[in-house]
Structures are given as C-alpha cells and as structure tokens.
TORSEVEX-500537 format. One record per residue: x, y, z of N, C-alpha, C in turn; residue in three letters. Coordinates in pm, whole numbers, plus 32768, in hexadecimal, padded with zeros to 4 digits. Layout:
XYZXYZXYZALA ...
This chain:
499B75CBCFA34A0375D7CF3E49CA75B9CEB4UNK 495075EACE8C493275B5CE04495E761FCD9CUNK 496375D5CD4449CE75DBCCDC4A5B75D0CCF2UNK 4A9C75BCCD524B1475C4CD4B4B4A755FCD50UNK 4B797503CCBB4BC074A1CC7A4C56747ACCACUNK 4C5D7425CCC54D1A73EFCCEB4D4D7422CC92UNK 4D537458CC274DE1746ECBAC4DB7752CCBF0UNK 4D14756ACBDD4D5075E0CC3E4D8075EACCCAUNK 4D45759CCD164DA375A4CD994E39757BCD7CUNK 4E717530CD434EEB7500CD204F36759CCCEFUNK 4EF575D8CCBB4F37764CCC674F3A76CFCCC9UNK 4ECA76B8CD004EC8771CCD9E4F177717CDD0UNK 4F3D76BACE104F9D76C6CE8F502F76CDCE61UNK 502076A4CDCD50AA76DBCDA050B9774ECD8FUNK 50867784CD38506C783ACD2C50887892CDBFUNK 50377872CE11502B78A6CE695091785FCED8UNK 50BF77FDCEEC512277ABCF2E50D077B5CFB6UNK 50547746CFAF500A7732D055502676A5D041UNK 5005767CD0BA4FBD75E5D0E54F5475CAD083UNK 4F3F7540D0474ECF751DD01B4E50753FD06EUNK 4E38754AD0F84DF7752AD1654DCA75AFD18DUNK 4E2E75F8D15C4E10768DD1784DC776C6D12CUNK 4DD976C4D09E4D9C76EAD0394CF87676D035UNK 4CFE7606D0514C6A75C7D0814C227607D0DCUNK 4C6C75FCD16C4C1F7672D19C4BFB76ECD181UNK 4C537762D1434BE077D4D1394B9E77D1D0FBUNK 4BD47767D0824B26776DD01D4AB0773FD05BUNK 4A9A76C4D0CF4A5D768CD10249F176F4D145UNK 4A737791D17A4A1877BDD1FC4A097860D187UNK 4A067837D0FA49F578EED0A34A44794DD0AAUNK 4AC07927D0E24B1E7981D10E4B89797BD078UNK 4B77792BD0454BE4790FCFC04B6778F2CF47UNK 4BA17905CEE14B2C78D9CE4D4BAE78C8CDCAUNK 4B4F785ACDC44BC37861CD264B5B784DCCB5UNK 4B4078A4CC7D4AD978D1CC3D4AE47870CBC4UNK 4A6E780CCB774A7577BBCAFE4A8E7800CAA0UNK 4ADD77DACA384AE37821C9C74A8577C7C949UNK 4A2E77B2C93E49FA7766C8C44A09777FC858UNK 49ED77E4C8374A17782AC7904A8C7856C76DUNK 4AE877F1C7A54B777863C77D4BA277D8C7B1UNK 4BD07783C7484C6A770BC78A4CCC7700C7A1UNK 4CF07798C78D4DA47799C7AA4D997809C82AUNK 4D587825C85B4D357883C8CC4D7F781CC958UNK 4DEE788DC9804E147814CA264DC57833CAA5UNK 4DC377E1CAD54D5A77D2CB424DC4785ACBBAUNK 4D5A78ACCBDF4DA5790DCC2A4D52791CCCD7UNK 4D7578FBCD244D237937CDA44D207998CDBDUNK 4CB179E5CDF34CAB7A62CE1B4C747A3CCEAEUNK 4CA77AABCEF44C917AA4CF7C4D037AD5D011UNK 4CE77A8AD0854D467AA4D10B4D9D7A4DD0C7UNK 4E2E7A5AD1234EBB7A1FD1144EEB79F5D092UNK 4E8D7A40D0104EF87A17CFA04F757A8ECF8DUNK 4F9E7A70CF1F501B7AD0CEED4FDB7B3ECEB4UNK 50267BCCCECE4FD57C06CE6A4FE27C08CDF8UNK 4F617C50CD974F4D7C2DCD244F8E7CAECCE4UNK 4F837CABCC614FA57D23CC194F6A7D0BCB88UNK 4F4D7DB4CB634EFF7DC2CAC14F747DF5CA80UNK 4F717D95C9F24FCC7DC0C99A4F427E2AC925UNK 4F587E9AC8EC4F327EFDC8BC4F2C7EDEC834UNK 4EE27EC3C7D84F0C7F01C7224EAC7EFAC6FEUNK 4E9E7EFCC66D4E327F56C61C4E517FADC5ADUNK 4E1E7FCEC53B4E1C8034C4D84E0C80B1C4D2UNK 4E2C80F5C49E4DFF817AC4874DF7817DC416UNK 4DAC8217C3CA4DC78222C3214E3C823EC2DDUNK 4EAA821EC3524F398236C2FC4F8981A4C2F5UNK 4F788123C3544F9F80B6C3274F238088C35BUNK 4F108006C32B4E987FB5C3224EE27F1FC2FBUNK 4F567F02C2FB4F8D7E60C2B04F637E10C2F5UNK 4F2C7DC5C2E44EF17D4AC31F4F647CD9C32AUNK 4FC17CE5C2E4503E7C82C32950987CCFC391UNK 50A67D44C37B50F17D82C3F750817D84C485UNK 50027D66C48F4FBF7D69C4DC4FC77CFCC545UNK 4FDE7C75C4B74FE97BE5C4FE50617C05C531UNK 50C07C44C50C51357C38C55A51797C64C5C4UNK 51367CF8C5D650EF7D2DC67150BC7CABC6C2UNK 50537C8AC68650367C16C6D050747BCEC74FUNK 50C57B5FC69051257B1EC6E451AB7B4EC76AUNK 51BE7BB2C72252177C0DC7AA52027C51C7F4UNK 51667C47C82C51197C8BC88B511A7C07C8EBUNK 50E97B5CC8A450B87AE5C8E8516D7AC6C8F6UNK 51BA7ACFC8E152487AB2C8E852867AF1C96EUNK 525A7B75C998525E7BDAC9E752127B91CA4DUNK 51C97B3BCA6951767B1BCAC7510A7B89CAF0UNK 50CB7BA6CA7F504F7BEDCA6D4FCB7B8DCA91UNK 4FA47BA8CB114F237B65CB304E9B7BA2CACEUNK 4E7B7C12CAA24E1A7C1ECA5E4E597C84C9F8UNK 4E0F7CBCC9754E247D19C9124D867D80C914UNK 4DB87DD3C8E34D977E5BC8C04D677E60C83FUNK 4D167E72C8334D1C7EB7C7844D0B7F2FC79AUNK 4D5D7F61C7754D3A800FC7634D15805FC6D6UNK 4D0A803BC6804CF0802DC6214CAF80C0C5F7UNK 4CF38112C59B4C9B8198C5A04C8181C6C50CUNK 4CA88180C49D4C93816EC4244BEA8112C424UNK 4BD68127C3A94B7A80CBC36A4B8D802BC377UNK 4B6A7FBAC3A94B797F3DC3C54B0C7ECFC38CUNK 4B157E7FC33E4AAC7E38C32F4AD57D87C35FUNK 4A607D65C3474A367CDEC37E4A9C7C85C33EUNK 4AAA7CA6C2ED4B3B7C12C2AC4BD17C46C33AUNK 4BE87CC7C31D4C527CE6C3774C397CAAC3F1UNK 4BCD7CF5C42D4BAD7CA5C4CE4BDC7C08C4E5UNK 4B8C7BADC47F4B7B7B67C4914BE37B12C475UNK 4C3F7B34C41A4CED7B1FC43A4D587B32C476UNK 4D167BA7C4C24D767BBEC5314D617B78C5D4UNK 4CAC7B47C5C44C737B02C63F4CCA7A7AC613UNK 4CD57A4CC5AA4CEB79BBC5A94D9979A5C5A0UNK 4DDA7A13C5B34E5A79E3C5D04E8B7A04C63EUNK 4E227A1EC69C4E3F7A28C7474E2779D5C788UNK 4E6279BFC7E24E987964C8294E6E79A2C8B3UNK 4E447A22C8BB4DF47A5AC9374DA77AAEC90BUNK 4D487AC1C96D4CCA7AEDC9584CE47B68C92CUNK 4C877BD0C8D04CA17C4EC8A64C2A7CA2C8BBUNK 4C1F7D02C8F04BCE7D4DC8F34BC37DD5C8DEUNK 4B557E2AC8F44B4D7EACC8984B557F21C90CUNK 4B647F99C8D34B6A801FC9384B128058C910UNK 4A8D80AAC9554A618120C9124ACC817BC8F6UNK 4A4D81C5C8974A938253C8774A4382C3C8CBUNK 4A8582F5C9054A208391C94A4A2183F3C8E8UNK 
C-alpha cells in the first residue's frame, strides 16, 4: 500500500463507499491504485481499479470562437459538481501556458488531453 495516506484512504472509501479493509486490500494485492498527486494540492484522491464506482469524463476546452478563461473555470466547477471523476480538454483553438495552467489549478480532478487524428 505505498503511498496510500489515511486522509486518501479516508476519502476512498467514501467516494467509492467500501470497507476501509477492502480498499487496503486491493491496494495491498494491485488490484486498486490511488494514484499521488504531488503537483497539484487541490487534486482528490481518486482510485482506479476492481469494485470501485464508475468513473466519468467531464469534456471542455476552447475553440477559436470562445476561449474565456472564466467560463472555462466554470465548466469546471459544474463538471466536478456533476461528479466528474476526470476532465477533458478538448481544446481546438490556440491555448497557451498561462490558460493551461489556470485551468490545471482550479481542478479538483485530474485533467487530461485527447489527440487529434
């Protein structure tokens, strides 16, 4: 079970509504992971794995016709409100590093990217 802290197991078995014991064990036997978040402090501890709940991606992102960076945070928030286990950027406009990096820091779950084909 390394890395996995009492305040995230505490938050596990709520999320997911197991046994403390349950969620010890599969991490114990690799069957569960609750992946560290180090660079990100407002990130909630999420398990991935057997017998959790399922998860779901909330979707957003820019294009070259809106791009607001406060309507983005606010997708956000009503994506993580929605019980959005991870985000999307879909993002198909021009994006730079201040944007990213304001939209990484007001999540509260992990966000990740899509290719483009």
């Amino acid at each position: 079970m390394a890395g996995l802290g009492m305040k995230e197991l505490a938050f596990d078995t709520r999320r997911d509504n197991l046994p403390e014991s349950v969620v010890m064990d599969k991490e114990a036997k690799g069957l569960m992971l609750t992946p560290p978040y180090i660079n990100n402090g407002i990130l909630e501890p999420m398990a991935i794995g057997i017998d959790i709940d399922s998860k779901f991606n909330g979707n957003n992102g820019t294009s070259p016709n809106a791009s607001d960076v406060a309507e983005l945070i606010n997708m956000i928030k009503l994506l993580v409100n929605c019980n959005a286990d991870m985000l999307k950027a879909l993002s198909t406009g021009e994006v730079n590093d201040d944007v990213c990096t304001t939209i990484i820091g007001a999540s509260q779950v992990p966000i990740g990217t899509v290719l483009i084909y």
